[in-house]
N, C-alpha and C positions, 0 to 999 in steps of 0.2 A: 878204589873209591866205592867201587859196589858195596862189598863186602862189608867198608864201615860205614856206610849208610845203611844198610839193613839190619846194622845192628844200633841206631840211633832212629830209625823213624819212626812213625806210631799209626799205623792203621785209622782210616777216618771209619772205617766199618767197626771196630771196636770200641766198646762203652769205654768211658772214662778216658778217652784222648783228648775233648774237649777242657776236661777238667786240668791236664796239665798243662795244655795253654792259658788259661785259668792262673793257673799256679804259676807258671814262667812271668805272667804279670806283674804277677807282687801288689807292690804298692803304687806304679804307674798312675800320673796324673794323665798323661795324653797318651792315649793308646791310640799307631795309626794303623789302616785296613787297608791297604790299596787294591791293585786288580791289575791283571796282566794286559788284561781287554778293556775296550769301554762297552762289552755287549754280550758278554758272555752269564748264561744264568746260575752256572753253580756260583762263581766271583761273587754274585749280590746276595743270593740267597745264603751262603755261608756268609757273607759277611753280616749281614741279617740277625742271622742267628748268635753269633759271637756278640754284637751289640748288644743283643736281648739280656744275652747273662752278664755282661759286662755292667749293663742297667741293674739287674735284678740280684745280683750276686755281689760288686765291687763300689756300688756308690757313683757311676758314672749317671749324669742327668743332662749331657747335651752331645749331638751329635752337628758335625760339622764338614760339609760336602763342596768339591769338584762344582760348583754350581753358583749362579751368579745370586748375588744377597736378596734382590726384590722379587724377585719369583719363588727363590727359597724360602723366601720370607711366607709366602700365602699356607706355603707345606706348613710351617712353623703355626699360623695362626689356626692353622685344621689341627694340628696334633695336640693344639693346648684348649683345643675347645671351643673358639672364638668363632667360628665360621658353622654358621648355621643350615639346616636344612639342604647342605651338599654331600654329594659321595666322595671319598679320596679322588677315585679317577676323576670325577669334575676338576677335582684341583687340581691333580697333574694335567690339565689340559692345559695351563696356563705354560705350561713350554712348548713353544713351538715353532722356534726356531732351533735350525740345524743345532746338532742331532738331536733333535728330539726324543730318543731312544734312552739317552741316558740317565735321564730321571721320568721321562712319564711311559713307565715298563711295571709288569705286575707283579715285580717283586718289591717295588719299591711305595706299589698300591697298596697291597697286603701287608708291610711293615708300618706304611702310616695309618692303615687300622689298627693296626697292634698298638702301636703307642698312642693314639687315641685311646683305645680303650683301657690304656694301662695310667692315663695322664688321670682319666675323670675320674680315681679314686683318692688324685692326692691334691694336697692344697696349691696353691697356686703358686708360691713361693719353690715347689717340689717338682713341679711338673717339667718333664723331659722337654728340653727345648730343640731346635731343628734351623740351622741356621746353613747359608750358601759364603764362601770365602772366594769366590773369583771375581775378576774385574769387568767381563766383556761387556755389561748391562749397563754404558754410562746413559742412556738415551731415558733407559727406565726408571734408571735411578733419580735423575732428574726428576720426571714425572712424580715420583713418592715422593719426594723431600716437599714441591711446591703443594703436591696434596698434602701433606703434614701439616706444614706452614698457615694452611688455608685455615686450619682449624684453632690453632693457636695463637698466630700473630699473620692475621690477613696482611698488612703490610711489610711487614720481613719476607711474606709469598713474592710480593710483587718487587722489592728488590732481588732474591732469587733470581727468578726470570729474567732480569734484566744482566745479570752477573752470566748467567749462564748461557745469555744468545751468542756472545762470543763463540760456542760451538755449535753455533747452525749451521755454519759453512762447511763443516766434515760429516762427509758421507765415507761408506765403505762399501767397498767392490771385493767379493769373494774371490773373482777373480783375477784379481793386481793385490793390492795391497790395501791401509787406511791412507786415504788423502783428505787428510785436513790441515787447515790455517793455523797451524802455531805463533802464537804469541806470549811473549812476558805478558802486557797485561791481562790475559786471556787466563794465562795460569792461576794471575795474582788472585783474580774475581774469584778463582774455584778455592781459595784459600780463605777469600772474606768471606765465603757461605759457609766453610764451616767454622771458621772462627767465632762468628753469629751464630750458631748454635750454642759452641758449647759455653761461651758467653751469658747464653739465654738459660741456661739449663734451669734455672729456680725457677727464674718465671715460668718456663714450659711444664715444668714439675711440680703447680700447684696445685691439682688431683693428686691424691697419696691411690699409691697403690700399685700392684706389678705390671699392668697393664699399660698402664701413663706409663712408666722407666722403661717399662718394652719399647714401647712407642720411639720415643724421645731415641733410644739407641740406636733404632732401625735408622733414622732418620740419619744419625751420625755417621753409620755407618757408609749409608751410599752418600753421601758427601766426603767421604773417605775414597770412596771409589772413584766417584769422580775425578777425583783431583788425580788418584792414580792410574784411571785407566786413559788418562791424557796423556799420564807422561809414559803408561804402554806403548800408545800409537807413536806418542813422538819416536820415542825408543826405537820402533820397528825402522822406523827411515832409516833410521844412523847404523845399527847393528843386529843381530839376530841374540846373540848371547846374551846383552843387556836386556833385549826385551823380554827374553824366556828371566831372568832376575827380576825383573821389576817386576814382574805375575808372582812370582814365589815369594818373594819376600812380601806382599800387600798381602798374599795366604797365611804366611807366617804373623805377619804383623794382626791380622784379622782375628786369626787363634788368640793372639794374645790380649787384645779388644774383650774379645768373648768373655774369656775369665778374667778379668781383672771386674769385668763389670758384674759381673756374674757373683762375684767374692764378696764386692761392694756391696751387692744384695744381700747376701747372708754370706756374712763372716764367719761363722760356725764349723764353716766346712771349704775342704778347697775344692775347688771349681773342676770334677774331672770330665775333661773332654775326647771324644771319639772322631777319630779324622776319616773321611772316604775321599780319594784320588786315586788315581792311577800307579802303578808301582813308580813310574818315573818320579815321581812327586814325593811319596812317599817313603823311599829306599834312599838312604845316605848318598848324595850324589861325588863323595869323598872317595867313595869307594866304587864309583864305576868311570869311562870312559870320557862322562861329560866332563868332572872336572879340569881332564888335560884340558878343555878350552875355557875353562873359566868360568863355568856353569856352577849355581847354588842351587838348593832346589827347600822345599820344604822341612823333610826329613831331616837333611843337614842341621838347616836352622835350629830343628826342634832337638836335636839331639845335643848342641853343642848350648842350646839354654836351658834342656830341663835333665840332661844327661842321664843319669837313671831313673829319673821321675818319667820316663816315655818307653815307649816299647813300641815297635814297627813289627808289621805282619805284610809281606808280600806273597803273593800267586803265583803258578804256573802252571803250563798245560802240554801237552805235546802234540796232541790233535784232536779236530774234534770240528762244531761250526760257530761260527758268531755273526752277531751281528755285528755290522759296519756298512761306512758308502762306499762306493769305487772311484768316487771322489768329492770334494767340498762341494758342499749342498745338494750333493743325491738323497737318492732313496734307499732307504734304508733296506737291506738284503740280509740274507742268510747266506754266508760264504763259508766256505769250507777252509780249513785251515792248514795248510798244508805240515805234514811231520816234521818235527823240530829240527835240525841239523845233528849231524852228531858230532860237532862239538859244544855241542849248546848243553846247559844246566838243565833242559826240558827232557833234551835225549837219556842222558845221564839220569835222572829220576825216572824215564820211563822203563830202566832196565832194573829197578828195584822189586822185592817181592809183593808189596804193595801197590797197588796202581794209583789209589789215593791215598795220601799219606801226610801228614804232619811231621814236620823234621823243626826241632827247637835249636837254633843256634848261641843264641846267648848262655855263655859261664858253660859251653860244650867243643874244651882245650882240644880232644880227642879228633873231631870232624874239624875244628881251622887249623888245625896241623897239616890233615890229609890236604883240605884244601890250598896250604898255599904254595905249593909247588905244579899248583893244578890251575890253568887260565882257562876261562869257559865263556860265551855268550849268552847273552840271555834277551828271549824275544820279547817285544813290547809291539804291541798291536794298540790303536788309538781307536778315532772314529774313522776310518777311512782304512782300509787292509787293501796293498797290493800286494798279491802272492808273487806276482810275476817279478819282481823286485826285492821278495826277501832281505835279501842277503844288508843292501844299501839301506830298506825304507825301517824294518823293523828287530835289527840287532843291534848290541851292543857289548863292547866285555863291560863285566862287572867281578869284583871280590863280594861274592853272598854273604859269607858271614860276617863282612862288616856291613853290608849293607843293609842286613834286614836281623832282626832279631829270632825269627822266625819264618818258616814258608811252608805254606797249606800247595801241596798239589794233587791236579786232578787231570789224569792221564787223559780220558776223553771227554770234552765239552759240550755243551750246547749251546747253542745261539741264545739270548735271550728275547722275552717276547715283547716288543712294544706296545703301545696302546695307539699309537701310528706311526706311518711311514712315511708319511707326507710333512715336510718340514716350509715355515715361510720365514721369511726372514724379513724383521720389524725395522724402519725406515733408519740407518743409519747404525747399526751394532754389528757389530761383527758375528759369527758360530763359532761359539762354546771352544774351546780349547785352538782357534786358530792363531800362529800358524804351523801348529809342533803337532797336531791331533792327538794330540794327550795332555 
């Protein structure tokens, strides 16, 4: 296996390796990035940079993140302009609840400079958009939509509120689980607030312009949340598998939100989108271990609706530090990672002559030949790393080359840097990727 991998990788220290990731693209309408970590700095910063030319080189104009839609949402209003007289880090401050790390960190400070300053040259219809696909923000999301409301139809606000007290009574305990009151009519209410939007959209839409349709979609969007991050919690009572579906498929179904509205805006062109998650998420879950239980995941989704129109790109590492907690709602630490197994995919690339390297799997017969007589683990590390547990907390087999069309590795790591370490948790939401920490 050595041997034909050192004859298919490609040095990340060498010019022109980028470009043939690049080129393994093609014509990809959703190219996704994941990360092996949720805290490691080369993960964000290459993926960074691969956005950038995917931006500037392929026609890609929205990127779509691991992150919940109303606070992803402010990222978004900074990088098209909208937000006045603050720095990026201002606006990463607005996470801060657990993990805080994974979006307000100064890779991803210095990228929303970048596309700020790359947005203010283009017209408004052009500008790179920035949007969050996860569910956990039902509390917040509420909060936006009534602020939406407020401005458009102050009484469609006050029916909102009223629809939506049905979920006063659910709070969340990091740690137990979510307990809250499920009800049929509880659900229905979360169904008649968005059906009232989209009902409403003319009238909401009598400002012309990208900003009012900006507006108008956000608003859609986390009344899409709502309604699905209810049926998250409920999900969690009943089963763990269902609940890890119903998170991936509302991501899935969010991407597809994104451009269809995005098409609708200008037709001219199709809607290419940039995904960041975690490899879990992002890597065909067809081809690893989840599926024996019944596990979907994003990637999947995306592959089996846009099949060569997408292209996945997964991480790994062998050793090195990252950030992570030592457990749900710590503080955020620099931990050291311990060396891969050596039956793991991380060991195995560690013994190549590259230490970083790009290895291109898709339409490369030669490398899933070798591989499939060859079964391997592969680590996933979330927001929470227990080393002392390896083996249970963060492995899994997986078939790489169906799983990922590509993998960028990088032998030793760094921890990434946050912008802090201190995480609160806002009255009633759960932390970011609970309860799979990834």
């Amino acid at each position: 296996m050595v041997s034909v991998l050192n004859q298919h990788m490609q040095s990340l220290a060498e010019a022109g390796t980028l470009d043939k990731l690049l080129s393994a693209v093609g014509d990809a309408e959703v190219v996704m990035i994941g990360e092996a970590t949720h805290g490691t700095h080369e993960f964000y910063s290459s993926r960074a940079e691969i956005s950038k030319r995917l931006i500037q080189e392929k026609g890609f104009a929205i990127i779509a993140v691991e992150g919940d839609w109303p606070n992803v949402y402010q990222v978004h209003r900074y990088v098209q302009g909208r937000t006045k007289n603050v720095s990026s880090e201002q606006v990463l401050k607005i996470f801060k609840q657990f993990p805080t790390w994974m979006w307000g960190n100064t890779v991803v400070r210095d990228f929303m400079t970048w596309l700020k300053d790359y947005n203010a040259a283009l017209a408004p219809i052009d500008k790179i958009s920035f949007y969050g696909m996860d569910l956990y923000s039902m509390h917040s999301s509420i909060d936006a939509i009534i602020q939406y409301l407020k401005t458009v139809d102050p009484e469609a606000a006050k029916n909102a509120r009223k629809r939506y007290d049905c979920l006063d009574s659910g709070q969340f305990d990091s740690d137990t689980e979510a307990t809250f009151t499920f009800d049929k009519t509880c659900q229905d209410n979360l169904v008649k607030v968005l059906r009232d939007l989209q009902q409403r959209e003319l009238n909401y839409l009598q400002k012309d312009g990208v900003t009012a349709e900006d507006e108008y979609f956000s608003s859609l969007q986390n009344a899409r949340l709502v309604k699905d991050g209810e049926a998250y919690y409920r999900s969690q009572l009943e089963d763990n598998t269902l609940s890890w579906n119903v998170r991936d498929t509302h991501m899935f179904k969010t991407v597809l939100d994104i451009k269809s509205f995005k098409e609708k805006q200008n037709p001219q062109r199709p809607a290419k989108i940039i995904l960041w998650a975690h490899n879990s998420h992002l890597g065909d879950a067809r081809a690893t271990g989840r599926a024996l239980h019944g596990k979907i995941n994003v990637g999947q989704l995306v592959k089996e609706h846009f099949g060569d129109r997408s292209f996945n790109i997964g991480y790994t590492t062998y050793t090195g530090t990252v950030t992570a907690a030592p457990k749900w709602g710590g503080k955020a630490e620099y931990k050291s990672i311990v060396p891969a197994r050596n039956d793991s995919y991380e060991y195995l690339f560690h013994q190549l002559k590259h230490s970083d390297h790009l290895l291109i799997l898709k339409n490369n017969d030669e490398v899933k030949r070798n591989f499939e007589n060859n079964r391997y683990l592969e680590r996933a590390i979330g927001v929470v790393y227990r080393p002392q547990t390896e083996m249970r907390s963060h492995y899994l087999y997986a078939d790489l080359p169906k799983q990922f069309d590509a993998v960028l590795h990088f032998d030793v790591t760094h921890a990434l840097e946050p912008l802090t370490r201190i995480s609160t948790m806002p009255k009633g939401e759960a932390p970011e990727t609970y309860p799979f920490g990834v």
